[in-house]
KOLMI-986439 format. One record per residue (C-alpha): x, y, z; residue in one letter. Coordinates in steps of 0.1 Angstrom, whole numbers, padded with zeros to 4 digits. Example, Ala and Ser with C-alpha at 12.3 -4.5 7.8 and 13.67 -1.06 7.14 Angstrom:
<sites>
+-------+-------+-------+------+
!     x !     y !     z ! resn !
+-------+-------+-------+------+
!  0123 ! -0045 !  0078 !    a !
!  0137 ! -0011 !  0071 !    s !
+-------+-------+-------+------+
</sites>
This chain:
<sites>
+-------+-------+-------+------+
!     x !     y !     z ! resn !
+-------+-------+-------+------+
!  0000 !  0000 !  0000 !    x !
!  0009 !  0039 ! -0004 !    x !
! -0004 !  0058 !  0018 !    x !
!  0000 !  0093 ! -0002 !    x !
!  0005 !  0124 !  0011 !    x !
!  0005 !  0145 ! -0019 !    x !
!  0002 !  0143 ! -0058 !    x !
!  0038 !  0134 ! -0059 !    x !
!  0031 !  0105 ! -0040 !    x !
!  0006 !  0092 ! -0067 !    x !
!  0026 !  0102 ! -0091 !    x !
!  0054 !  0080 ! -0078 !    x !
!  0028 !  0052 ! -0071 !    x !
!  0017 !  0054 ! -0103 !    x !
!  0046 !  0053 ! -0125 !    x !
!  0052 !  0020 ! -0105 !    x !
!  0023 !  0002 ! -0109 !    x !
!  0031 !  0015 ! -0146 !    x !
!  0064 !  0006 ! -0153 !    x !
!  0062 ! -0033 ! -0130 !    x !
!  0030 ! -0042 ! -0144 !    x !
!  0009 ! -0041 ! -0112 !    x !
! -0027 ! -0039 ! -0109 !    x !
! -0035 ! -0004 ! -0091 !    x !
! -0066 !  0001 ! -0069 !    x !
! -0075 !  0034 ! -0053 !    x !
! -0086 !  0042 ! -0022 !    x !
! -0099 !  0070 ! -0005 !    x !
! -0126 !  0069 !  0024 !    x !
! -0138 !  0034 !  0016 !    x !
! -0172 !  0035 !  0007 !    x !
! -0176 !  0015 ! -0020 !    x !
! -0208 ! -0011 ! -0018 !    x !
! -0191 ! -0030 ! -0047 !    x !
! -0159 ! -0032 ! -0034 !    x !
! -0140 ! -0008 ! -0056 !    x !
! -0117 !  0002 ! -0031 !    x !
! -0099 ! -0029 ! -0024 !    x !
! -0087 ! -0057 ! -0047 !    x !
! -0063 ! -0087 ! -0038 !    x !
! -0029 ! -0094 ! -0053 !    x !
! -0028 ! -0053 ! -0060 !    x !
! -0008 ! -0026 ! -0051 !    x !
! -0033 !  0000 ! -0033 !    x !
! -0034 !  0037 ! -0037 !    x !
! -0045 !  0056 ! -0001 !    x !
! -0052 !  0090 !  0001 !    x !
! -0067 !  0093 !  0028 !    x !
! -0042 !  0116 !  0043 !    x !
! -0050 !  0145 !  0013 !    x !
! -0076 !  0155 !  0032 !    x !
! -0069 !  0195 !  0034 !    x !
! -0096 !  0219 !  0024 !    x !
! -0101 !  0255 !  0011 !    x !
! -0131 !  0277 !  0012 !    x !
! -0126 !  0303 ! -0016 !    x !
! -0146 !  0336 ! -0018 !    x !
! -0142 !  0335 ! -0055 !    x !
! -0130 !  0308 ! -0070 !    x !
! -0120 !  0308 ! -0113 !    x !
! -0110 !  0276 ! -0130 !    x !
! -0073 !  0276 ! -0148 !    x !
! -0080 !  0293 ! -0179 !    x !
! -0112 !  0305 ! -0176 !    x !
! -0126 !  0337 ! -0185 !    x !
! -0155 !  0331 ! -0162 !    x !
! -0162 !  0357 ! -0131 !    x !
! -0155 !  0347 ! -0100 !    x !
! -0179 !  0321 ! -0080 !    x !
! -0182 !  0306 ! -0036 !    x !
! -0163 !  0273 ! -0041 !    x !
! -0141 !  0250 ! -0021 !    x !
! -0115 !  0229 ! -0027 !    x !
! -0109 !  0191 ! -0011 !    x !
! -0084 !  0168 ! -0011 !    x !
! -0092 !  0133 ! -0026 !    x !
! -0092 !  0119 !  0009 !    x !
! -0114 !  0147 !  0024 !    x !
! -0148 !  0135 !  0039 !    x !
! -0186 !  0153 !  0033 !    x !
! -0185 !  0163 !  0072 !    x !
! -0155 !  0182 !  0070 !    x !
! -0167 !  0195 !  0040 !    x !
! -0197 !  0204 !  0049 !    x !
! -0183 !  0221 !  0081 !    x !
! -0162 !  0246 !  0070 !    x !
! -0185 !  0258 !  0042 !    x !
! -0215 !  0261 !  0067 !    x !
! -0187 !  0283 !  0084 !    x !
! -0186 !  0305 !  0057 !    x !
! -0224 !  0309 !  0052 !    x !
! -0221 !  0282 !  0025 !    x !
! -0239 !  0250 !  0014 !    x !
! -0216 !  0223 ! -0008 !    x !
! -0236 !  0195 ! -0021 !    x !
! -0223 !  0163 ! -0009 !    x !
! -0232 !  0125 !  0001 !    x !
! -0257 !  0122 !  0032 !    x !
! -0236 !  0094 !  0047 !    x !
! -0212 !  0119 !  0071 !    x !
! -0178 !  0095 !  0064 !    x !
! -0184 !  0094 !  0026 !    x !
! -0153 !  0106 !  0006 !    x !
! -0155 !  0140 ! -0013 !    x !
! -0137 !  0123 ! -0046 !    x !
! -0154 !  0087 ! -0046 !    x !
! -0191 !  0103 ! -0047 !    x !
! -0184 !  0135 ! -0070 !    x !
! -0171 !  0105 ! -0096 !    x !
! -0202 !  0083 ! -0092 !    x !
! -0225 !  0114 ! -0098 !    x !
! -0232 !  0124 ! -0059 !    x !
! -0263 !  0126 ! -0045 !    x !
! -0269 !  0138 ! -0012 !    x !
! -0295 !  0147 !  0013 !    x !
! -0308 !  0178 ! -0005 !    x !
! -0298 !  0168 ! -0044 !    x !
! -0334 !  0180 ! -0058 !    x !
! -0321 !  0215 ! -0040 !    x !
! -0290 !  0218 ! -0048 !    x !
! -0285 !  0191 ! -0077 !    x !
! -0256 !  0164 ! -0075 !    x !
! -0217 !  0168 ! -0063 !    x !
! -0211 !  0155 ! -0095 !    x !
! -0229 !  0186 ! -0112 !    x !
! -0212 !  0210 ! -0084 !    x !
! -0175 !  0205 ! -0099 !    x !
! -0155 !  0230 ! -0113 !    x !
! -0119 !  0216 ! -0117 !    x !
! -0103 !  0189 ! -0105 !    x !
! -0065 !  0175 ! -0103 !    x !
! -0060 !  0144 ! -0120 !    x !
! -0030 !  0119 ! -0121 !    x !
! -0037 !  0099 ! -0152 !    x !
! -0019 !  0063 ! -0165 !    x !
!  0013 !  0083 ! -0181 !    x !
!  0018 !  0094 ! -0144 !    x !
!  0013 !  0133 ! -0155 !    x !
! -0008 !  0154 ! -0131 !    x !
! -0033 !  0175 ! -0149 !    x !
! -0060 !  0201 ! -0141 !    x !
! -0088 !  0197 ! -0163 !    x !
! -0123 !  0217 ! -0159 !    x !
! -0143 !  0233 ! -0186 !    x !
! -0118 !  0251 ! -0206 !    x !
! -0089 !  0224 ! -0201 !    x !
! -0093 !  0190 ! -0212 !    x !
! -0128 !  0190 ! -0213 !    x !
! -0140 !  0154 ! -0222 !    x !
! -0119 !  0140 ! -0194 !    x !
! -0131 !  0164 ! -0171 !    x !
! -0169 !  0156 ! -0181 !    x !
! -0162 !  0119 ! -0177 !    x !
! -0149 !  0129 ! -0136 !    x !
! -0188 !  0139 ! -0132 !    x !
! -0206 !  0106 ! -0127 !    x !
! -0185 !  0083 ! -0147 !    x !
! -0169 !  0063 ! -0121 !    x !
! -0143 !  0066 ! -0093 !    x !
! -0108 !  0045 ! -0095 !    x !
! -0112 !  0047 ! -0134 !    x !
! -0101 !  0073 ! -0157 !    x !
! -0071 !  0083 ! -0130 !    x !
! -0062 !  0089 ! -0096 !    x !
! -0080 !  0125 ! -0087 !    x !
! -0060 !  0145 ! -0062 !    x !
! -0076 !  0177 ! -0058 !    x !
! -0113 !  0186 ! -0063 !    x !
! -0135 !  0221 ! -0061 !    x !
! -0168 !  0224 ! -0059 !    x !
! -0193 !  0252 ! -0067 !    x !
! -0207 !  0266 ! -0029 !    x !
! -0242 !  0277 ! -0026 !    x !
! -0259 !  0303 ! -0001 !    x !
! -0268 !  0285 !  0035 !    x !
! -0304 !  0278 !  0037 !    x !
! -0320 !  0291 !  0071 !    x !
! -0328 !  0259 !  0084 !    x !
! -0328 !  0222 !  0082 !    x !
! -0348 !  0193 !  0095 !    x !
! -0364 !  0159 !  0100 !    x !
! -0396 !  0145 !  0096 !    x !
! -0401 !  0106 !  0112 !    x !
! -0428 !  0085 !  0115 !    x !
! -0437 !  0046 !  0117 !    x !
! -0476 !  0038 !  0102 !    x !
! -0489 !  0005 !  0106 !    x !
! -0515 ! -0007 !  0086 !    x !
! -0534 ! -0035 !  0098 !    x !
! -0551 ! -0056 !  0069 !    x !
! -0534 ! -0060 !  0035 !    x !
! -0560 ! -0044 !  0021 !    x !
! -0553 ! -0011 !  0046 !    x !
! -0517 ! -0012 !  0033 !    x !
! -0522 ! -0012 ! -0003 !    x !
! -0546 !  0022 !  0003 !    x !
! -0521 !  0040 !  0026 !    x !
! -0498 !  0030 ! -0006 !    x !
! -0518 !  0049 ! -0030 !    x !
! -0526 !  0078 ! -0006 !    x !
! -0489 !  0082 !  0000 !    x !
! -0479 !  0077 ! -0040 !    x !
! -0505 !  0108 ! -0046 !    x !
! -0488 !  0126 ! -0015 !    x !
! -0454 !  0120 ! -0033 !    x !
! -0467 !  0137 ! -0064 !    x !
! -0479 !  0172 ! -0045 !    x !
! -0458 !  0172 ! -0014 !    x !
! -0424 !  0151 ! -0019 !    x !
! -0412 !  0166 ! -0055 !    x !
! -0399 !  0199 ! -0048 !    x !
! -0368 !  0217 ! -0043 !    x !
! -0375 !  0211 ! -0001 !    x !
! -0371 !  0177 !  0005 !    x !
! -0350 !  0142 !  0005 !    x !
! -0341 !  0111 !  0017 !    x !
! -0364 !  0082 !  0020 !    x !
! -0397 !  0064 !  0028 !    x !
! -0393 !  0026 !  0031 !    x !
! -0425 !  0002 !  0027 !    x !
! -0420 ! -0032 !  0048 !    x !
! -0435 ! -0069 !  0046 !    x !
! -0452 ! -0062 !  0080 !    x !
! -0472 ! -0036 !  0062 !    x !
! -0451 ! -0008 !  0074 !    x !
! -0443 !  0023 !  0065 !    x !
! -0413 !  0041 !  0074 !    x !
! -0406 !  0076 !  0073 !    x !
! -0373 !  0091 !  0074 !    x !
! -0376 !  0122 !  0053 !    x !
! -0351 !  0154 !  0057 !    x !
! -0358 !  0190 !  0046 !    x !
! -0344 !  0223 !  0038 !    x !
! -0360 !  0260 !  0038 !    x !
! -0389 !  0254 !  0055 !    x !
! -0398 !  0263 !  0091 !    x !
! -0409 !  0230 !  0114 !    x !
! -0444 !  0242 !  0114 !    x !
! -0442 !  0242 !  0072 !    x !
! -0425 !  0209 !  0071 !    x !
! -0455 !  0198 !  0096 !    x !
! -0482 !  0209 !  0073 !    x !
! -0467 !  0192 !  0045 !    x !
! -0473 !  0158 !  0060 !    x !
! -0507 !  0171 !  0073 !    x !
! -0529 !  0156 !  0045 !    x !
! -0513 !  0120 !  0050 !    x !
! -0515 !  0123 !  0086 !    x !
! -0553 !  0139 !  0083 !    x !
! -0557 !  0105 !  0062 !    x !
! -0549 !  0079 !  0090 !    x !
! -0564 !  0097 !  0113 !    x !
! -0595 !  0095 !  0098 !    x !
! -0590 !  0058 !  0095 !    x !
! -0582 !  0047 !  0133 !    x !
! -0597 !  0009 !  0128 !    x !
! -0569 !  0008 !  0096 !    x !
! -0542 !  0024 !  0107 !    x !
! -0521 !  0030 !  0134 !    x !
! -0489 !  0054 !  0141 !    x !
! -0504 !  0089 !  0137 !    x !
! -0491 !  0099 !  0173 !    x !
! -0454 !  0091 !  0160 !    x !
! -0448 !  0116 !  0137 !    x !
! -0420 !  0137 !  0143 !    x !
! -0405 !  0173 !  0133 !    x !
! -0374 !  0188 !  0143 !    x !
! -0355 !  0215 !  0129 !    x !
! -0324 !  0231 !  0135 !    x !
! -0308 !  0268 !  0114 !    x !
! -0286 !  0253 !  0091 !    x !
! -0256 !  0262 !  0100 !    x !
! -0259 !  0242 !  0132 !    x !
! -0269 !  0208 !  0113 !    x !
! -0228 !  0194 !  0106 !    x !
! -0219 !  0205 !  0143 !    x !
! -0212 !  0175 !  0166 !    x !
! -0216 !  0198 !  0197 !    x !
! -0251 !  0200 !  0187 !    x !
! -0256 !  0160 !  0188 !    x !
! -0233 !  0151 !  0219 !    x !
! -0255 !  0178 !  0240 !    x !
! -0291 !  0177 !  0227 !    x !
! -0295 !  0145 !  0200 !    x !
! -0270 !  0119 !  0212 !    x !
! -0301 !  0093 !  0199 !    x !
! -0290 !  0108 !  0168 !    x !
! -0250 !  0101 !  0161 !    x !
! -0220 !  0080 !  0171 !    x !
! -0190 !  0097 !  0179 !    x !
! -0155 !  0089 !  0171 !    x !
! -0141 !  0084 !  0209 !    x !
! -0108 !  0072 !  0198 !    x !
! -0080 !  0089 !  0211 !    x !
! -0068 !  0123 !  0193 !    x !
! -0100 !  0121 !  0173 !    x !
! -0114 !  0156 !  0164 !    x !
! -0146 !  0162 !  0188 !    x !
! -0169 !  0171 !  0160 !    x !
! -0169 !  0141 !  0140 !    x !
! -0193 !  0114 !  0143 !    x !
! -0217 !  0097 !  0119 !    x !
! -0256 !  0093 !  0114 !    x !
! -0265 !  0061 !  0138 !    x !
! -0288 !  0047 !  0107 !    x !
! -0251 !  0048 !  0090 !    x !
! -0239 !  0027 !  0116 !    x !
! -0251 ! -0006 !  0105 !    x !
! -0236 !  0000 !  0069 !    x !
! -0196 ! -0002 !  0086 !    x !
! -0182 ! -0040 !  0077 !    x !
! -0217 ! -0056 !  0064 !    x !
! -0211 ! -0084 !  0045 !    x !
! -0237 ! -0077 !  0016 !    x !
! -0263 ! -0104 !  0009 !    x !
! -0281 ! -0085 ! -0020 !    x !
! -0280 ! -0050 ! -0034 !    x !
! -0300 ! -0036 ! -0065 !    x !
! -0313 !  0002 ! -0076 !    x !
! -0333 !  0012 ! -0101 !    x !
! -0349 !  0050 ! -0107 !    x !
! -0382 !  0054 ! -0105 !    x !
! -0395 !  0075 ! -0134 !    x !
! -0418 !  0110 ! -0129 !    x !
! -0449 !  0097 ! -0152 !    x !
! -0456 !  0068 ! -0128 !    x !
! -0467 !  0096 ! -0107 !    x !
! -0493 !  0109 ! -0132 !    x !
! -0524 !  0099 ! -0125 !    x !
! -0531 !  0072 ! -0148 !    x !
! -0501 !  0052 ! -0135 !    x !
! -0503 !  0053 ! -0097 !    x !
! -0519 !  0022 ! -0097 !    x !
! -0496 !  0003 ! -0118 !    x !
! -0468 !  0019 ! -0092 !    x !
! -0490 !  0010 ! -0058 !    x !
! -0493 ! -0022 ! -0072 !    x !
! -0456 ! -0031 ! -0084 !    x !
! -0443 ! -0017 ! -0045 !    x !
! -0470 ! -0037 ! -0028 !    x !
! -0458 ! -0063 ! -0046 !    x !
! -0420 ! -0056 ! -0037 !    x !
! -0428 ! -0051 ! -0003 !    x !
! -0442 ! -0090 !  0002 !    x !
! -0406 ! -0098 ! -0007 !    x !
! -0385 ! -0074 !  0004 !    x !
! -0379 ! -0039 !  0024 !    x !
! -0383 ! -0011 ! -0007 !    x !
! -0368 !  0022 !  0006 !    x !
! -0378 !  0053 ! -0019 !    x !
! -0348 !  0078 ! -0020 !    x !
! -0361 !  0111 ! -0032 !    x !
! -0331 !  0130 ! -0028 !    x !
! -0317 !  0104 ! -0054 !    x !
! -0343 !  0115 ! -0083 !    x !
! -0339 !  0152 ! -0097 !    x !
! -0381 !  0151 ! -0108 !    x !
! -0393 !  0182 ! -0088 !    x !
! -0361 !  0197 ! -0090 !    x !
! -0352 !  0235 ! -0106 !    x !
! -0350 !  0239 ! -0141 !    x !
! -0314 !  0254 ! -0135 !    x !
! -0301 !  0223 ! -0113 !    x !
! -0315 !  0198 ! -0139 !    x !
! -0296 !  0214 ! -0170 !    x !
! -0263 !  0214 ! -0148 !    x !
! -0267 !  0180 ! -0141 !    x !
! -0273 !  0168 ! -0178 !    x !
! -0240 !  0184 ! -0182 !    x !
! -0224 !  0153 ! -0163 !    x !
! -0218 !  0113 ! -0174 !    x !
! -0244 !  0105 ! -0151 !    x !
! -0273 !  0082 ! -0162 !    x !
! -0303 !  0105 ! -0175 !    x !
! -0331 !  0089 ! -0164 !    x !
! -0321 !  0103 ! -0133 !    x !
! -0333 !  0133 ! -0142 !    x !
! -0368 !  0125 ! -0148 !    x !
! -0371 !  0101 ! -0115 !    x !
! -0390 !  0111 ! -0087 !    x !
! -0366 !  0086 ! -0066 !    x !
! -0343 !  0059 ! -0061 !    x !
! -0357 !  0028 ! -0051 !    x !
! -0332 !  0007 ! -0033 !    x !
! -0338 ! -0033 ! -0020 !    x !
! -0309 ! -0045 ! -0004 !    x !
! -0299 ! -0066 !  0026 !    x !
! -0268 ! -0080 !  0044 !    x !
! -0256 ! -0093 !  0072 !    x !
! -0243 ! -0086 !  0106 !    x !
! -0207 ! -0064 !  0104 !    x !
! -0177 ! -0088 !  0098 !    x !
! -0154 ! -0065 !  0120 !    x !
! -0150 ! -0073 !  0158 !    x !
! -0139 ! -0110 !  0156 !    x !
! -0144 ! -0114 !  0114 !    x !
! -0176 ! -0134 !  0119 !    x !
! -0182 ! -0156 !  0090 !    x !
! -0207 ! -0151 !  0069 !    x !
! -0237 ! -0175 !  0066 !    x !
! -0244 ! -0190 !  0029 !    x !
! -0280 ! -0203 !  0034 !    x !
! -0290 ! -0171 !  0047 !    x !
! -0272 ! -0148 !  0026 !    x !
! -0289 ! -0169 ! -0005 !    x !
! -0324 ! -0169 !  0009 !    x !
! -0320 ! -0129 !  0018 !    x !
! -0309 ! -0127 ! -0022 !    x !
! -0338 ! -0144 ! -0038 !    x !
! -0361 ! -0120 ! -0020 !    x !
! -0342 ! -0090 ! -0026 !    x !
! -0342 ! -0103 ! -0063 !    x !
! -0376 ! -0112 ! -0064 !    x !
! -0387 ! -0078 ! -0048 !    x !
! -0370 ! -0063 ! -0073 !    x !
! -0382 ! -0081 ! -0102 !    x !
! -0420 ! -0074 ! -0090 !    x !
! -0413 ! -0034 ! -0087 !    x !
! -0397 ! -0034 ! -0121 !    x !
! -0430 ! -0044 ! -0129 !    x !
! -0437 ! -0006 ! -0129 !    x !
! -0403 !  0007 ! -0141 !    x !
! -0389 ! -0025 ! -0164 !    x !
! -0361 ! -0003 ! -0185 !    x !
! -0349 !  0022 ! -0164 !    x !
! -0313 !  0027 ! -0152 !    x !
! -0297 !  0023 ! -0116 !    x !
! -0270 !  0047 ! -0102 !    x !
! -0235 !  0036 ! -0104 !    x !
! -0226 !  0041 ! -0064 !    x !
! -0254 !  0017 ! -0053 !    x !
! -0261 ! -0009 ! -0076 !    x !
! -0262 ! -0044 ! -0079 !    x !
! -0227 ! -0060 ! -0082 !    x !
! -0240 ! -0088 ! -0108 !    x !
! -0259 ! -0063 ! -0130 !    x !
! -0269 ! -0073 ! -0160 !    x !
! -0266 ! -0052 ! -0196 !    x !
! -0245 ! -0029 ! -0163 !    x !
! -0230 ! -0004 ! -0194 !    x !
! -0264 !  0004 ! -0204 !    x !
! -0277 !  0002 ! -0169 !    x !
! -0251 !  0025 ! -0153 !    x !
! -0246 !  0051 ! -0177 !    x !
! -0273 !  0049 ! -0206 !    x !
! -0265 !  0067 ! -0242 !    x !
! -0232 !  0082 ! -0222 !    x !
! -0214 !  0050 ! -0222 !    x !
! -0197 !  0051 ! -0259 !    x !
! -0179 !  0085 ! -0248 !    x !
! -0170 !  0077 ! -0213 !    x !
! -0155 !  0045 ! -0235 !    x !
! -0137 !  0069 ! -0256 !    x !
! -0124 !  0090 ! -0228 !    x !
! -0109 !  0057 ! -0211 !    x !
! -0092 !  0045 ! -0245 !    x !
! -0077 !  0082 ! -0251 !    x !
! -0061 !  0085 ! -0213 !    x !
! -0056 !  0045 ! -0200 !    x !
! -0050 !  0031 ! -0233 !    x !
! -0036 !  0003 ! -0215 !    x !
! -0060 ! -0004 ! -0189 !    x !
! -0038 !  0008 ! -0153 !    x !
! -0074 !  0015 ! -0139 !    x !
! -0099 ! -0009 ! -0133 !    x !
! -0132 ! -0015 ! -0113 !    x !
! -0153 ! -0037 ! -0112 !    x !
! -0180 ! -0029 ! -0137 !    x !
! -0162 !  0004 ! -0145 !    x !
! -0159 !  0018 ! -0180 !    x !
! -0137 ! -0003 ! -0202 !    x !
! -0135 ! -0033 ! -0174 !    x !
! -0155 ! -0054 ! -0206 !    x !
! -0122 ! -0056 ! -0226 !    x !
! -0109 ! -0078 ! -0190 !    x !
! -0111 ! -0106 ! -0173 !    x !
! -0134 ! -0108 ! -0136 !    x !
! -0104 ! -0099 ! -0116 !    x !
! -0086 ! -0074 ! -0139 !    x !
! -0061 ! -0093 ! -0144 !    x !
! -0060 ! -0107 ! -0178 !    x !
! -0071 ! -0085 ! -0209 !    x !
! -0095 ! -0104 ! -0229 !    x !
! -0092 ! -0113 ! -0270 !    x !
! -0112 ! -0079 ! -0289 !    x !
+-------+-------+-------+------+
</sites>
């Protein structure tokens, strides 16, 4: 392993890899659901330790005539929290990943979207340059102006694959005033109840959830649950509140149906407060763990929901967007029907932040200007069926075949019976199924073919590869032997 410390370092690392033939994997925070970030019989790139930041008042990319714009500037190794706290310190919002530990240079590259994406749009979208070590082992900085089609490949088409990126800057935007969380658990209790709170929450979804405001996620269960975790941004408490009103109004009206009306939950807190670990140790600790390790910062600490995520050995993990015109009236039923469905199967968990329908006219156009896949841009949310098992750190439990396969066919199967409603449409590269079929098309849509060309122009010779990363068609499984054209 190299753990690098600057660009040099990569440099160094990478002329090595080059010039002995050595499979190179990068690294940078680790979260990679596919594995991306580690590979056996490899020499591993770190950079971890490139973690600095830079808030810039006014920021212009190298050779650009363009005025001055908020921006800051991350290390490769930087994570969202840190990110996010010093540009809330300068009145600024930087769109990252929700998950607090997530690395800056990992999400930007699989497209990036966060807790408040239909606000603010993706990471991916957000970038303005970037520094980039590339196979020949040269560092450039490519953005708009320089090297173009290399830098438009860096939004959304994939981290560890087109180079090793150093150095990133993203476009800031103003603070919003406050922040928040809505939660609630609804029970239904017939089959028959669930499948109507269904279709009163998929018409909720379509006046209430698709705006600029809100994110996150709303998961339907097997035990005809429904779960929400929702998070939003500009609105007061007492406006989020009266969002949720008419579902709320709903089962109330229906006490023999329904239960769970007296959990619903609003909090909110002024935004520049939200990335502040004082704020959780004192008032939320239910909220977030905290790094207690010695010499660790006090701030930093991650989402408890997150927690779970840390060492999981993954059973099952698929993604598919949900497209905007299943909201339309004349298709809610065929959506109601496909997540009931689903939800005999599986846990389905709805990500709207990770669907730009509902979105600004302006965020949308920025991100079609990335590699990311478009339907994204038309889908009201992510749907996401996954499942794993119990963390593999502490002790390295093994894990446990028969269940692992039984949790798989039901993920699968819940997936297959929600495709019902959405049968073409594409996943998103960070959290996708690891055996995904037709994955080229899947991932990335019409923008594979120049992604393709990018890698062919700048790794001619195939330094970088991930699994199910541009170009990794022309290899074998483990990257390890190129495969006759």
């Amino acid at each position: 392993m190299v753990a690098a410390e600057s660009s040099a370092d990569v440099v160094a690392a990478v002329r090595f890899a080059k010039a002995h033939n050595l499979r190179l994997v990068v690294k940078g925070r680790g979260h990679s659901y596919l594995g991306g970030s580690c590979a056996p019989d490899s020499l591993l790139l770190w950079t971890r330790k490139m973690d600095a930041i830079t808030v810039h008042d006014g920021f212009v990319p190298q050779g650009s005539s363009s005025k001055p714009a908020p921006a800051i500037t991350t290390g490769a190794g930087c994570m969202w929290l840190h990110a996010y706290q010093a540009a809330a310190g300068a009145g600024r919002y930087v769109q990252g990943g929700g998950c607090t530990t997530v690395g800056v240079a990992g999400l930007v590259q699989g497209g990036g979207f966060g807790n408040f994406s239909k606000g603010f749009g993706t990471a991916a979208a957000s970038l303005l340059e970037a520094e980039i070590v590339t196979a020949d082992g040269d560092i450039r900085v490519v953005n708009e102006t320089r090297e173009p089609e290399l830098f438009w490949a860096l939004k959304g088409g994939g981290g560890g694959t087109f180079g090793v990126t150093t150095r990133l800057t993203l476009a800031t935007h103003p603070l919003p005033a406050s922040v928040g969380a809505v939660n609630a658990t609804l029970r239904a209790r017939s089959d028959d109840a669930y499948r109507k709170l269904l279709a009163r929450f998929v018409a909720f979804c379509a006046t209430s959830l698709c705006n600029p405001h809100w994110g996150e996620q709303v998961r339907a269960y097997p035990d005809n649950r429904l779960d929400i975790r929702m998070v939003f941004q500009g609105l007061t408490t007492d406006e989020a509140r009266a969002a949720f009103k008419p579902l709320f109004d709903f089962v109330a009206a229906n006490p023999d149906d329904y239960a769970g009306k007296e959990t619903l939950e609003v909090v909110g807190v002024p935004a520049r407060y939200f990335w502040n670990g004082w704020l959780y140790r004192l008032f939320a600790r239910s909220a977030a763990n905290f790094d207690e390790r010695s010499g660790a910062p006090w701030t930093d600490y991650w989402w408890k929901g997150d927690g779970e995520q840390v060492g999981a050995f993954w059973h099952a993990y698929t993604s598919a967007w949900l497209p905007s015109s299943l909201l339309d009236q004349e298709n809610r039923t065929l959506l109601v029907d496909a997540l009931f469905a689903a939800s005999r199967d599986w846990a389905v968990g709805l990500h709207f932040n990770k669907g730009l329908f509902g979105a600004s006219p302006e965020v949308i156009a920025k991100a079609r200007n990335t590699a990311t896949h478009p339907d994204a841009f038309d889908a009201f949310a992510l749907a996401i069926i996954a499942a794993s098992g119990p963390t593999t750190f502490g002790g390295l439990a093994k894990p446990d075949p028969v269940l692992a396969s039984a949790h798989r066919d039901r993920v699968n199967a819940a997936m297959e019976a929600l495709r019902a409603a959405a049968p073409n449409s594409g996943a998103y590269v960070n959290e996708c199924d690891y055996f995904q079929s037709d994955w080229q098309n899947a991932l990335w849509g019409p923008n594979y073919q120049r992604l393709l060309d990018v890698k062919r122009r700048y790794d001619p010779d195939g330094l970088f590869f991930v699994h199910h990363g541009v170009g990794s068609e022309g290899w074998s499984a483990d990257g390890f032997a190129r495969l006759p054209s």
